[in-house]
C-alpha positions, 0 to 999 in steps of 0.5 A: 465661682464654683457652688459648693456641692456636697460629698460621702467620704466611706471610711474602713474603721479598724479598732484594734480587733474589728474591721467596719465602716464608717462615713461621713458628709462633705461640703466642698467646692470640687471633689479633690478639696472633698478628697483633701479634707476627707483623707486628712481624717486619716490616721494610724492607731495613735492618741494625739495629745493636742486635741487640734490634732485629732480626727473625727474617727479618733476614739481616744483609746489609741488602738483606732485606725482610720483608711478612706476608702472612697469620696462621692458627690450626691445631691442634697436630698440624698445627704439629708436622707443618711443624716436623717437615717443617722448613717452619716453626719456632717464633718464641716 
């Protein structure tokens, strides 16, 4: 049985004029279930209807894009800092 490690998903953020980043924290038993979970945040610049088909980066103004750049393990010290810091925030 394998421990559940923590991952930082780096997300490109497009709304419509800006390009910025964007990031978020990952529990997860290996690095492709962190992958998974973090690309299926993914989304082009569309506004679902059905609130069970929204991700995290939808803003709700249908102009908002979302690219997963990379995902990284780090240590459980390191993810409490960004959350501390507020850079990052638990997605699960």
């Amino acid at each position: 049985m394998s421990s559940i490690k923590t991952y930082l998903a780096k997300f490109t953020i497009f709304d419509g004029e800006h390009e910025y980043n964007g990031q978020f924290l990952v529990k997860a038993n290996s690095s492709e279930e962190a992958e998974a979970i973090a690309e299926s945040q993914e989304h082009e610049p569309e506004y679902p209807a059905e609130e069970e088909n929204r991700t995290y980066w939808d803003y709700g103004d249908a102009t908002t894009k979302a690219g997963l750049g990379w995902v990284t393990e780090i240590t459980e010290e390191e993810a409490a800092m960004l959350e501390r810091l507020g850079v990052a925030s638990y997605f699960n």
